[in-house]
Structure formats: structure tokens, C-alpha cells
C-alpha positions in Angstrom: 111.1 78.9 65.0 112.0 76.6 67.4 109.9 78.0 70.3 107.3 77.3 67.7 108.3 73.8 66.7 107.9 73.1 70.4 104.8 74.1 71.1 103.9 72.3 68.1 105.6 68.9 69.7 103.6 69.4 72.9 100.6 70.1 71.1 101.0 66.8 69.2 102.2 64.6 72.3 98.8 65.7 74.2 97.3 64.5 71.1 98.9 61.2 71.4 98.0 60.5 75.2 94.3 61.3 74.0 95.1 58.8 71.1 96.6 55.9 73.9 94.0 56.3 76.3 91.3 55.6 73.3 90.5 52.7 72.0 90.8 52.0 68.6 86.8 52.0 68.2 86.0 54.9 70.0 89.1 56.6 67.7 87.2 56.0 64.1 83.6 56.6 66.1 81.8 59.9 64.5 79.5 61.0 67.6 76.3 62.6 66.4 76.6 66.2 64.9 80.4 65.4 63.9 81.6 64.7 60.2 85.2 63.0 61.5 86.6 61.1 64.4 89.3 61.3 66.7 91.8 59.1 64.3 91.0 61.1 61.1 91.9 64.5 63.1 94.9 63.0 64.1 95.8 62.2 60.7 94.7 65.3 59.3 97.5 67.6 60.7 100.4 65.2 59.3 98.7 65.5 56.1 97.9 69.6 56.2 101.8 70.0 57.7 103.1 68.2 54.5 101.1 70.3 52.1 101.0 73.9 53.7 105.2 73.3 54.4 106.7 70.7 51.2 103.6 70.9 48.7 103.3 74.6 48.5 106.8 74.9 48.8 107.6 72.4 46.2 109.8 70.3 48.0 109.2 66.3 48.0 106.5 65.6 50.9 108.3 63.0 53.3 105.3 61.4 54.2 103.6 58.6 52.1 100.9 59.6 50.0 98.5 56.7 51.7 98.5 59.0 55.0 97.8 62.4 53.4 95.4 61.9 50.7 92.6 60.5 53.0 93.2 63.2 55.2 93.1 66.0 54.0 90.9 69.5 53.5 87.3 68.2 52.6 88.3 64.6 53.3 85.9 62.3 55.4 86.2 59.3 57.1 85.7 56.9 54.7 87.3 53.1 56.8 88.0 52.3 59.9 91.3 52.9 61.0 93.3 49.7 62.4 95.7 49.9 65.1 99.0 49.4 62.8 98.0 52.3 60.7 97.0 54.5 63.9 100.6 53.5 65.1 102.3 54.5 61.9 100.7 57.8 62.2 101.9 58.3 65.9 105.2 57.7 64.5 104.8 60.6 62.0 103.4 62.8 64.1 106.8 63.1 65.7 109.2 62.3 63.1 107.2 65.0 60.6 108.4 67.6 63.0 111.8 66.5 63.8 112.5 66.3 59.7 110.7 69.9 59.5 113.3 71.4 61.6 116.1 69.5 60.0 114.5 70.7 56.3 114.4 74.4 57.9 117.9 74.5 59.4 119.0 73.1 55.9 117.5 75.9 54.0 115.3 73.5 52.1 112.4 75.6 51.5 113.4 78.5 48.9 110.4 79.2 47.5 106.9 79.5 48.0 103.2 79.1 46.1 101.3 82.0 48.2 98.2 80.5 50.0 95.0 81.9 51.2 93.7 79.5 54.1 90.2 79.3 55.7 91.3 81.3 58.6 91.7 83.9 55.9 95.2 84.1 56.7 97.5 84.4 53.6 100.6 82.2 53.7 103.6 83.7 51.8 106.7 81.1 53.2 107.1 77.8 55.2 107.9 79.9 58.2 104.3 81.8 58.2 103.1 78.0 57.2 105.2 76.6 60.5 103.3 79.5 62.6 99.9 79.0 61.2 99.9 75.1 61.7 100.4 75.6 65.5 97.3 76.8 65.8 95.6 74.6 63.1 97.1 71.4 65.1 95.6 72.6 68.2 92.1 73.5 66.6 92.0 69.4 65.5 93.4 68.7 69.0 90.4 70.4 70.6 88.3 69.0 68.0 89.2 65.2 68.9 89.1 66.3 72.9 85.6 67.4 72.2 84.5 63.7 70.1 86.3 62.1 73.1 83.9 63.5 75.5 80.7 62.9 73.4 81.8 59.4 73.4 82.7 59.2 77.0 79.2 60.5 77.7 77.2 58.3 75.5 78.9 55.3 77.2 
């Protein structure tokens, strides 16, 4: 789990230097033949960590519920995105992970509500949920790298 939880923190610090070297309007820009922006993928895996690990495992989410329910599945962009909201999301990008592992080593997570994602992967615990959101945060990475270069080349 840890190996995992690592690869999820690098995944999520790439996604922060993409987020630093933007700025803030080319983060809530949606580039022709996207539905979302840079800023609401980043958002979007804080909110789908806190509902594929806490919600599904009934545990209390730790996050506020202002930066999940904007953000999540079938969600669009609907404001723009200032820069103290941005930063408050940077901060839970790290600090969701960092109290995941802490909730894990704890034993928090007992039981589970089976889910079926997109993917058509079925998840049946938070552990299978901690595997499958490594690759779901580097799906929205790519995502946002991709908007990032439509914008760059528009400019």
C-alpha cells in the first residue's frame, strides 16, 4: 500500500508543477473539444479519493463538502476558480493522502459498499479503491497535460 500511496504522491506533485507553471486563467480555460479545465481535473481526484475511499466506506469524508461536490463524476465547470480556492486544493491534494495512510494504518475503513466504476472495475474495499485511484489520478493528470498544450498552442 505504501508503494501505492507513493506513486500516488508523485502523480499528484507532477500535477501541482503543471498547476504552478499555469496561470490561473489558462487553469479554468475549456479549450475547444474539452468539457473541463485544468483546475476542475485537479479538483476532481480529491473529490473521487474521498468518495471511492470514506463515502463508500462510510467513514466521515475529511474534506469539505464545497471541494467535492463541484467536482465530482458528471460535474462541469460551472465558475471560475480563484487563486485562494486553487491554493486550498493544492493543500488537499497532499494532506488527503497523508490522512489516507494515517486512516489505513489505523484500520479505519471496516467495511465497504461494493462499486462498479466506469473502468468496469468492481471495487470491493478501500485498498482495491487506493489501487484503482492511481490510475484514475493519472488519467486526470494526462487529461490537464493535454488542455495545457491546447492552450499553449492557441497562444
Amino acid at each position: 500500500m505504501e508503494y501505492l500511496l507513493n506513486i500516488t504522491r508523485q502523480t499528484r506533485e507532477n500535477f501541482i508543477r503543471l498547476i504552478e507553471n499555469s496561470t490561473v486563467e489558462e487553469l479554468n480555460e475549456i479549450p475547444a473539444g474539452f468539457n473541463n479545465n485544468i483546475i476542475w481535473n485537479f479538483a476532481h481526484i480529491v473529490a473521487s479519493q474521498q468518495g471511492l475511499c470514506y463515502r463508500l466506506a462510510n467513514v466521515p469524508l475529511v474534506v469539505e463538502k464545497q471541494y467535492i461536490l463541484p467536482y465530482t463524476k458528471g460535474t462541469r465547470p460551472e465558475k471560475f476558480i480563484g487563486a485562494e480556492e486553487i491554493n486550498t486544493i493544492k493543500e488537499l491534494m497532499r494532506s488527503t493522502i497523508t490522512q489516507l495512510e494515517q486512516d489505513l494504518d489505523s484500520d479505519k475503513f471496516t467495511a465497504y459498499h461494493t462499486f462498479k466504476t466506469d473502468y468496469g472495475v468492481e471495487i470491493k474495499s478501500t485498498q482495491e479503491a487506493v489501487q484503482f485511484f492511481v490510475v484514475h489520478d493519472a488519467l486526470h493528470y494526462g487529461i490537464a497535460s493535454a488542455i495545457k498544450k491546447v492552450i499553449n498552442n492557441n497562444k
